[in-house]
VEXDREN-2710 file (C-alpha; in Angstrom, 1 decimal):
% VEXDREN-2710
k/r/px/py/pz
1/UNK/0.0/0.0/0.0
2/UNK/1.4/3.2/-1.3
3/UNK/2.1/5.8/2.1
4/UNK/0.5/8.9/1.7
5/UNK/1.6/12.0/3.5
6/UNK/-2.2/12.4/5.2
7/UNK/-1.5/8.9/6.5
8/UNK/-5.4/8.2/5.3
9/UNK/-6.6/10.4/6.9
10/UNK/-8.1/13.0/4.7
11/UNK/-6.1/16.6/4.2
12/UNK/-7.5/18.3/7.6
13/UNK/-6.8/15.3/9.9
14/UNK/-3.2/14.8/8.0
15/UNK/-2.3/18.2/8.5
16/UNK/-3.5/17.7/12.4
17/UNK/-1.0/14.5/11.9
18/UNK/1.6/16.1/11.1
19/UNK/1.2/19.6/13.7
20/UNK/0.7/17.4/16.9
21/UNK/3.8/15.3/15.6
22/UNK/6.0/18.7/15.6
23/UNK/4.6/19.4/19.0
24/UNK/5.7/16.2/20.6
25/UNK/8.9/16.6/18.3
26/UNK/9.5/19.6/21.0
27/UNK/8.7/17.4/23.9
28/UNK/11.0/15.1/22.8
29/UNK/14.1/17.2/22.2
30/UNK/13.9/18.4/26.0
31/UNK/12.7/15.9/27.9
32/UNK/14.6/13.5/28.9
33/UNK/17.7/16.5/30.3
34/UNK/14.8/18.4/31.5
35/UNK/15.6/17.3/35.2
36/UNK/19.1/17.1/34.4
37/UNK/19.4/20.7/33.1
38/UNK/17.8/21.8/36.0
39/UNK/20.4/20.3/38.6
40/UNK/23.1/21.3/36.2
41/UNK/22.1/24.6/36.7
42/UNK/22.9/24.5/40.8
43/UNK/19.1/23.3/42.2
44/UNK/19.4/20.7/44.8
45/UNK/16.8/17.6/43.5
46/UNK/14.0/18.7/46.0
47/UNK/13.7/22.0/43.9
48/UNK/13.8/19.6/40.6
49/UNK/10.8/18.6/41.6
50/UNK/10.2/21.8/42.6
51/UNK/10.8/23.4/39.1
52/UNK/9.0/20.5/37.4
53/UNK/6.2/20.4/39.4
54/UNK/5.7/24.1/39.1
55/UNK/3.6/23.7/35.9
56/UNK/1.1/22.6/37.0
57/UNK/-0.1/25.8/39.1
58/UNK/0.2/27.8/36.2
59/UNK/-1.7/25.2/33.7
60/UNK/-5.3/25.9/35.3
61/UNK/-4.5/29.5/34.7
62/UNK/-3.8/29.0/31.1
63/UNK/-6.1/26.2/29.9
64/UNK/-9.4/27.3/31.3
65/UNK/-9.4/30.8/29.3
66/UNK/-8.3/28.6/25.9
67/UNK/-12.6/27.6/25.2
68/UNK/-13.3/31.4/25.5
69/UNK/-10.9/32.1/23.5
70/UNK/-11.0/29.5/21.0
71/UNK/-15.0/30.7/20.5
72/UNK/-14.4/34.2/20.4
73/UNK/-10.8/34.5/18.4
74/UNK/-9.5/32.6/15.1
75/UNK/-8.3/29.6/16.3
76/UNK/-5.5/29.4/13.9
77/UNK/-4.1/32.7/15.3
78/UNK/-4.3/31.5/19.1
79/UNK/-2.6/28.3/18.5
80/UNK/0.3/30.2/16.5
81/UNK/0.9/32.6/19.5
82/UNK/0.8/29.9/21.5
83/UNK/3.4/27.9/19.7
84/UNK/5.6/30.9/19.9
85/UNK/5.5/31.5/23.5
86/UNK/7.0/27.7/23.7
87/UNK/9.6/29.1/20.9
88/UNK/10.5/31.8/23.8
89/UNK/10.6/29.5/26.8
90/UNK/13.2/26.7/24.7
91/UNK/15.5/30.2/24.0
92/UNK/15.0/31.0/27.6
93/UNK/15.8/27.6/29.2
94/UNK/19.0/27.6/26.3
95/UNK/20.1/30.7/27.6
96/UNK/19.9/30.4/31.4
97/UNK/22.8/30.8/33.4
98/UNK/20.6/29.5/36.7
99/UNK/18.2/27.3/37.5
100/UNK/15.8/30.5/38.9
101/UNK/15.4/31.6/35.2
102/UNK/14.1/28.0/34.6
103/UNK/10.3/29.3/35.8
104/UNK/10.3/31.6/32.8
105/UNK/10.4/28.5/30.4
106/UNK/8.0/26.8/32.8
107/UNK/5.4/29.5/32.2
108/UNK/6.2/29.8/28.9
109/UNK/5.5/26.2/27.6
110/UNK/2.3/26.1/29.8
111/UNK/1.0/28.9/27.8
112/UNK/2.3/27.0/24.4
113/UNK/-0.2/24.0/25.2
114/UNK/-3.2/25.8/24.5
115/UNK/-2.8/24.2/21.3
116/UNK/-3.3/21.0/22.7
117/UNK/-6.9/21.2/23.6
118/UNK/-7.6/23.1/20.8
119/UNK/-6.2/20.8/18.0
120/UNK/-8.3/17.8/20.3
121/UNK/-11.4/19.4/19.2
122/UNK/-10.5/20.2/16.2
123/UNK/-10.0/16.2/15.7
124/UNK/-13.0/15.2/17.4
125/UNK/-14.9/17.4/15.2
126/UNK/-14.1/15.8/11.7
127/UNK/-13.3/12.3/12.7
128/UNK/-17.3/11.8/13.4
129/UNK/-17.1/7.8/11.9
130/UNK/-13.7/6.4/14.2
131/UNK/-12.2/8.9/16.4
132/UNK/-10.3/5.9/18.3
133/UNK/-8.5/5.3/14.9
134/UNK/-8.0/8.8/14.5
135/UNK/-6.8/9.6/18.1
136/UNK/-4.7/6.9/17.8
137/UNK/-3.0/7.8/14.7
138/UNK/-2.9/11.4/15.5
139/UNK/-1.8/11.4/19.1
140/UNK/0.1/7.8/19.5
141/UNK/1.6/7.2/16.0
142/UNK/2.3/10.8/14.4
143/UNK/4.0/12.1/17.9
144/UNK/5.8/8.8/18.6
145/UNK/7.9/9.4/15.0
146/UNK/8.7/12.8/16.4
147/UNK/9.7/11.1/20.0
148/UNK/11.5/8.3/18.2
149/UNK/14.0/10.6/16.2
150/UNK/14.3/13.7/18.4
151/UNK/15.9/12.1/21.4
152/UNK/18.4/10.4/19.1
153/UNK/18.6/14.0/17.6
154/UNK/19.1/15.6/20.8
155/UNK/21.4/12.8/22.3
156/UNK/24.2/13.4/19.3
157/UNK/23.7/17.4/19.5
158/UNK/24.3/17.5/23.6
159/UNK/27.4/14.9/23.0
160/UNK/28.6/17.6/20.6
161/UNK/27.6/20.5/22.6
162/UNK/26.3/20.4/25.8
163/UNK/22.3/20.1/27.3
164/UNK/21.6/23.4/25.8
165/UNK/21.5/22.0/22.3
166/UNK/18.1/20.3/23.0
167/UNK/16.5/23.3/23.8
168/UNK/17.5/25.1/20.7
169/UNK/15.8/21.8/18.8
170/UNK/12.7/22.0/20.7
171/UNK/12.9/25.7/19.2
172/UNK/13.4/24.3/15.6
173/UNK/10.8/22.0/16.1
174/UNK/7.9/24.7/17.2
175/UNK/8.3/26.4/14.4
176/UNK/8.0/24.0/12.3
177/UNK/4.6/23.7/13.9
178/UNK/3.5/26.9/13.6
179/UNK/4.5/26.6/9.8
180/UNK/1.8/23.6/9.3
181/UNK/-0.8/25.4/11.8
182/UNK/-0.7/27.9/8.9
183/UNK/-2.2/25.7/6.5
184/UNK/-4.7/24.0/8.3
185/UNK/-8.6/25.0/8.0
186/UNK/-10.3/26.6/10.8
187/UNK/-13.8/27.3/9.2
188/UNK/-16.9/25.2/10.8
189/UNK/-16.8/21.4/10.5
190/UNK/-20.4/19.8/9.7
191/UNK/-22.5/18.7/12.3
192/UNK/-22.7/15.7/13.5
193/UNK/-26.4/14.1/13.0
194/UNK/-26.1/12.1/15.6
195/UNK/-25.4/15.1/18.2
196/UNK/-28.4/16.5/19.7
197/UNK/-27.3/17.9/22.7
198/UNK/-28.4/21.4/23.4
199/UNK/-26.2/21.8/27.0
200/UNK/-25.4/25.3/27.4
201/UNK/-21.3/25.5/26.4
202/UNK/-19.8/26.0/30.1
203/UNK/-17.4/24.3/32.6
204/UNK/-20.0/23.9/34.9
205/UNK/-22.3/21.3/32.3
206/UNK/-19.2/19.7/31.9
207/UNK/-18.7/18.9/35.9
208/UNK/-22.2/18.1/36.0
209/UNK/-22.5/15.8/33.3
210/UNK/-21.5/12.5/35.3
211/UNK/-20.2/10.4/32.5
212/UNK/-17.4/13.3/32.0
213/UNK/-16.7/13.4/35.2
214/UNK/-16.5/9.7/36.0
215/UNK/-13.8/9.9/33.2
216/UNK/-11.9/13.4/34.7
217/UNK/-11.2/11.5/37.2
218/UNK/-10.1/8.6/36.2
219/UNK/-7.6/10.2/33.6
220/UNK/-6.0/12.6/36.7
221/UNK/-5.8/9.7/38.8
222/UNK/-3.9/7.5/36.0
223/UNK/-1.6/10.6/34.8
224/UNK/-0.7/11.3/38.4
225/UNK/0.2/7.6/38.9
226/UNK/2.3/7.1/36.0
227/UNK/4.2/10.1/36.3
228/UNK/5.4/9.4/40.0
229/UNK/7.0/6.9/38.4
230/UNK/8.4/8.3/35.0
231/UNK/9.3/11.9/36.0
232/UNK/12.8/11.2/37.6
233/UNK/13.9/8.1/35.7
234/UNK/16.9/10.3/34.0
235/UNK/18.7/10.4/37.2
236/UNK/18.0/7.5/38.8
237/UNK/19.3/6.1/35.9
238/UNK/22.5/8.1/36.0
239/UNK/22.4/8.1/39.9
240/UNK/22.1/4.4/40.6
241/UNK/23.2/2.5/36.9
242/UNK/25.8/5.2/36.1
243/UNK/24.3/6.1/32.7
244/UNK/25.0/9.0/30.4
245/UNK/22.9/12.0/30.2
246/UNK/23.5/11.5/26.2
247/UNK/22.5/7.8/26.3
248/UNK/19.8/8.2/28.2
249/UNK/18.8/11.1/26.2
250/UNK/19.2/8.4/23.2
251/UNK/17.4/5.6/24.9
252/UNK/14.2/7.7/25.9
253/UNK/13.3/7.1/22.1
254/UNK/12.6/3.3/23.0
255/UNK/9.7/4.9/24.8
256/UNK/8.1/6.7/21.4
257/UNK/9.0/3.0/20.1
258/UNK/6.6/1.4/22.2
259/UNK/4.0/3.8/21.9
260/UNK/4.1/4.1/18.5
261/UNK/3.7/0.1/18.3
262/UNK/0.7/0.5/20.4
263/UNK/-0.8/3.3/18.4
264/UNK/-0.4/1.2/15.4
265/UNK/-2.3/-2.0/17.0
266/UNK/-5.2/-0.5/18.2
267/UNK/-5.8/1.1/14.3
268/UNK/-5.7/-2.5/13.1
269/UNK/-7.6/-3.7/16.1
270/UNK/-11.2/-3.4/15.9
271/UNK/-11.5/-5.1/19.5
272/UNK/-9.4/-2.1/20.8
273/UNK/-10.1/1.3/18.3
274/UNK/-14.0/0.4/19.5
275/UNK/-13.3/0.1/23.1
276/UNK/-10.7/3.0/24.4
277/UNK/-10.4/1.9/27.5
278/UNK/-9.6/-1.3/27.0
279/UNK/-6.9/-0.6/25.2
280/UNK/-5.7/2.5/28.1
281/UNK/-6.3/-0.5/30.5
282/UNK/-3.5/-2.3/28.5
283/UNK/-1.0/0.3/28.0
284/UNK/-1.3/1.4/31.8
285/UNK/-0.5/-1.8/32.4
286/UNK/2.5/-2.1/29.9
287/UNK/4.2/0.8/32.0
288/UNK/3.4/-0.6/35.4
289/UNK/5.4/-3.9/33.8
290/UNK/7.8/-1.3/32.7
291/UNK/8.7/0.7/35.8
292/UNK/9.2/-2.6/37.7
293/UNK/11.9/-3.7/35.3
294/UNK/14.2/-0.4/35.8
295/UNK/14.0/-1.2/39.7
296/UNK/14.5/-4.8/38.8
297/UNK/17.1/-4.9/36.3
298/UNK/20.3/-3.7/35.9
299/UNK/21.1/-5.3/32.6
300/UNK/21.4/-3.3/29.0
301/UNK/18.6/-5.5/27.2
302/UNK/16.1/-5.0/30.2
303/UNK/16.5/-1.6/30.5
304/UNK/15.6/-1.3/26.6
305/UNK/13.0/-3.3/26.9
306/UNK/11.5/-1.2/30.3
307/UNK/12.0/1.9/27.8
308/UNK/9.9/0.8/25.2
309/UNK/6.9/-0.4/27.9
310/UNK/6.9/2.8/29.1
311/UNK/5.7/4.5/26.0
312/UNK/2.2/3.4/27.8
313/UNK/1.8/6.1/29.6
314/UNK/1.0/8.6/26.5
315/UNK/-0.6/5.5/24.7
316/UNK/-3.4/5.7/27.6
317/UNK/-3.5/9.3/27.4
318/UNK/-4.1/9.2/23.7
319/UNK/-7.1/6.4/24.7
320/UNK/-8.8/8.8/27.1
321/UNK/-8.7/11.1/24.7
322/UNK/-10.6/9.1/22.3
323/UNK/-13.2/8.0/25.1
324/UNK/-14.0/12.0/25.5
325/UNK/-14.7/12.1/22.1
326/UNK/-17.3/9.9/22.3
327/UNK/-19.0/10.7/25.7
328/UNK/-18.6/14.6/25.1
329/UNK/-21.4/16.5/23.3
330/UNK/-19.9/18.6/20.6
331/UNK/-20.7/21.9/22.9
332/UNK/-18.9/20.7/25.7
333/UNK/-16.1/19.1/24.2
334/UNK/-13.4/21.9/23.9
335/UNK/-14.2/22.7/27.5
336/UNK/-13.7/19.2/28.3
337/UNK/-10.5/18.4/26.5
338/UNK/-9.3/21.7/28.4
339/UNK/-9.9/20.1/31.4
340/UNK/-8.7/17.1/30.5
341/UNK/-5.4/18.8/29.3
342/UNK/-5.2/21.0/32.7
343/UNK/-5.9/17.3/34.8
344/UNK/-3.5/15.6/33.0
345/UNK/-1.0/18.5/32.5
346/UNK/-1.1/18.7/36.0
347/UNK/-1.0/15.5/37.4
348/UNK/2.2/15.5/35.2
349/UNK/3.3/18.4/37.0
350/UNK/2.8/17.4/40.7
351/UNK/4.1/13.8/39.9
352/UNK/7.5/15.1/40.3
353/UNK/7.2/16.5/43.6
354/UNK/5.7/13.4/45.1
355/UNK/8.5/11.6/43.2
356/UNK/11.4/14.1/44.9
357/UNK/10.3/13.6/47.9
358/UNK/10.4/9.6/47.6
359/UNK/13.8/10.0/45.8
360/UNK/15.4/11.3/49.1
361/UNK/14.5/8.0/50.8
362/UNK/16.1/6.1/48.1
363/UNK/16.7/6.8/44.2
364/UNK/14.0/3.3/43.4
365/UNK/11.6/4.4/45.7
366/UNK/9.0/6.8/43.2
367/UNK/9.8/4.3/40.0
368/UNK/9.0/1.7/42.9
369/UNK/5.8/3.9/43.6
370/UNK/4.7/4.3/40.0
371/UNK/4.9/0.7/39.3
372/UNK/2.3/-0.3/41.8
373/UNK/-0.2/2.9/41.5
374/UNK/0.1/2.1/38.2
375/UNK/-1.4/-1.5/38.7
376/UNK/-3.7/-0.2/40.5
377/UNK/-4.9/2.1/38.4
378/UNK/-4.9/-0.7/35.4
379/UNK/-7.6/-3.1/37.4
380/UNK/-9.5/0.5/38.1
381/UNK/-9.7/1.0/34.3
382/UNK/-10.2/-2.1/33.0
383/UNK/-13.6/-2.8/35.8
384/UNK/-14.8/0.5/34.1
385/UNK/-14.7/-0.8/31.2
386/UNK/-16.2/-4.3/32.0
387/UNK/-19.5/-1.9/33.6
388/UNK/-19.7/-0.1/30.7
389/UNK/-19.8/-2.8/28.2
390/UNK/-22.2/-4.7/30.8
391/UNK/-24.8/-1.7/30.4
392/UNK/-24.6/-2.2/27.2
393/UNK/-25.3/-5.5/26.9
394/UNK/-28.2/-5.3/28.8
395/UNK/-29.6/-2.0/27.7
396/UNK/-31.4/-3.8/24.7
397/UNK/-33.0/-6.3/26.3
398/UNK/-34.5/-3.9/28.7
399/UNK/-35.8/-1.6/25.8
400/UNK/-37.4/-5.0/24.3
401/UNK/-39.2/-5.9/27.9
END
């Protein structure tokens, strides 16, 4: 079959593709010397956490405005402002001289993922027939290419340089964003037939609508378990194995492996594009697996193979993404991917100062942590998914009697 640069998926979705894959290309570049940067820079590894963790009290802040604005400005122009604020904080962070300054960048890339709930919608809205597949392709498959050659990217650049090299690609990167964001159409998508909701647009209707909810809370809860976990595998990699910032940097690719692999079996799954949260279930699961094996294993070949497991994490984010699709209306969904974005965002952003905390104990301790709130948070998932299909099943024959 003959590869097409829309990956199937139609010229607005393949434009989508291709933005959120630049966005995550950003990520990438960073990421992994994100905590190293910081302690480079003179902060003890309580205010790691403390840098890290800072996000998320800005996020609310940030996201909860995006709905208005994305209803009452072009959308187009908000995401491109937003991209370039995240432009601003990689220059920042590649220009400090201390890790104080590191706050600036910190505000700055919370303010640069207003794009995130706003390109959600933007899928949800013209991927009426399989928004699984296309969540899937969109936020697994298209960000894991970016995840899988940026960190290699970054790895040679900082063995050339030094860390700041990443920061200048995570620059590159957002501009080549903003470049594709400039393409895309922002004019009205059709309705959807099947839509009749008529809930007045506001954050309130979505708190109160209880299937939204139910899933809020599962997402925070799994985001904030995972990234206990995730957040300060870098240097208890290079604290307890010895490992290079550069191969580490190299080896957090394996990670965009494994979730691209993922993304790619639930499009060819039927079983798991029709039931999200089966297939979050699973990839929860896969990282739990994963976090266990860095505590457990000291060996090269385990440690790659923890990597790739732990490309769950997003793979599950990407699924609850696709399950808000279908339970949000279309006048509630922007505010409810915002809130999903600022729950997640944030339960990304406190993860690390649970995990700094558990890292003075002992460097195994908040990978230790993750593993089993992670396992946790798998059975949790999974028995919501059993009740929901179970409602299902019986809804029909209630009808008939």
């Amino acid at each position: 079959m003959r590869l097409r640069w829309d990956m199937g998926l139609g010229r607005d979705l393949g434009l989508a593709f291709w933005a959120m894959t630049c966005f995550e290309a950003t990520f990438g570049a960073y990421t992994s010397v994100w905590p190293l940067w910081i302690e480079a820079l003179g902060a003890p590894i309580a205010v790691v956490g403390l840098v890290l963790g800072s996000a998320g009290f800005v996020r609310p802040f940030v996201l909860g405005p995006s709905s208005s604005l994305a209803e009452r400005f072009d959308r187009r122009t908000i995401m491109i402002v937003a991209r370039l604020c995240g432009v601003g904080g990689m220059a920042v962070a590649a220009l400090a001289q201390t890790w104080h300054i590191l706050f600036v960048t910190v505000v700055l890339n919370a303010m640069s993922e207003i794009v995130f709930p706003t390109l959600q919608t933007y899928v949800a809205e013209r991927a009426i027939e399989n928004r699984a597949r296309a969540f899937s392709m969109i936020v697994n498959v298209g960000p894991s290419l970016a995840l899988i050659v940026t960190p290699l990217l970054s790895g040679l650049l900082i063995s050339i340089w030094d860390m700041r090299a990443a920061f200048v690609l995570g620059a590159l990167t957002s501009l080549a964003s903003i470049a594709i964001m400039s393409r895309m159409d922002f004019s009205p998508p059709p309705a959807d037939p099947d839509d009749t909701d008529t809930t007045v647009a506001s954050y309130r209707s979505v708190f109160r609508n209880i299937r939204i909810r139910g899933l809020l809370g599962l997402h925070g809860a799994t985001i904030l378990s995972l990234a206990v976990g995730v957040t300060l595998i870098p240097n208890f990699l290079k604290d307890a194995r010895g490992m290079d910032p550069a191969l580490i940097s190299t080896l957090g690719a394996l990670a965009a492996v494994g979730t691209g692999l993922f993304g790619l079996l639930v499009n060819r799954t039927p079983a798991l594009s029709n039931l999200p949260l089966r297939s979050a279930a699973m990839a929860c699961g896969a990282i739990s697996v994963g976090l266990l094996m860095f505590v457990l294993a000291d060996t090269m070949p385990w440690i790659i193979v923890a990597f790739l497991l732990r490309g769950g994490m997003f793979a599950s984010w990407a699924m609850m993404l696709a399950e808000m699709g279908e339970r949000a209306p279309s006048r509630l969904r922007s505010r409810a991917f915002a809130v999903m974005e600022i729950m997640g965002g944030s339960a990304m952003a406190f993860g690390p100062i649970i995990a700094s905390q558990l890292y003075r104990i002992d460097p195994s301790t908040p990978v230790l942590a993750g593993a089993i709130l992670g396992g946790l948070m798998t059975m949790r998932i999974g028995w919501v998914q059993w009740r929901e299909s179970t409602q299902a099943a019986t809804q029909p024959a209630t009808a008939k009697a």
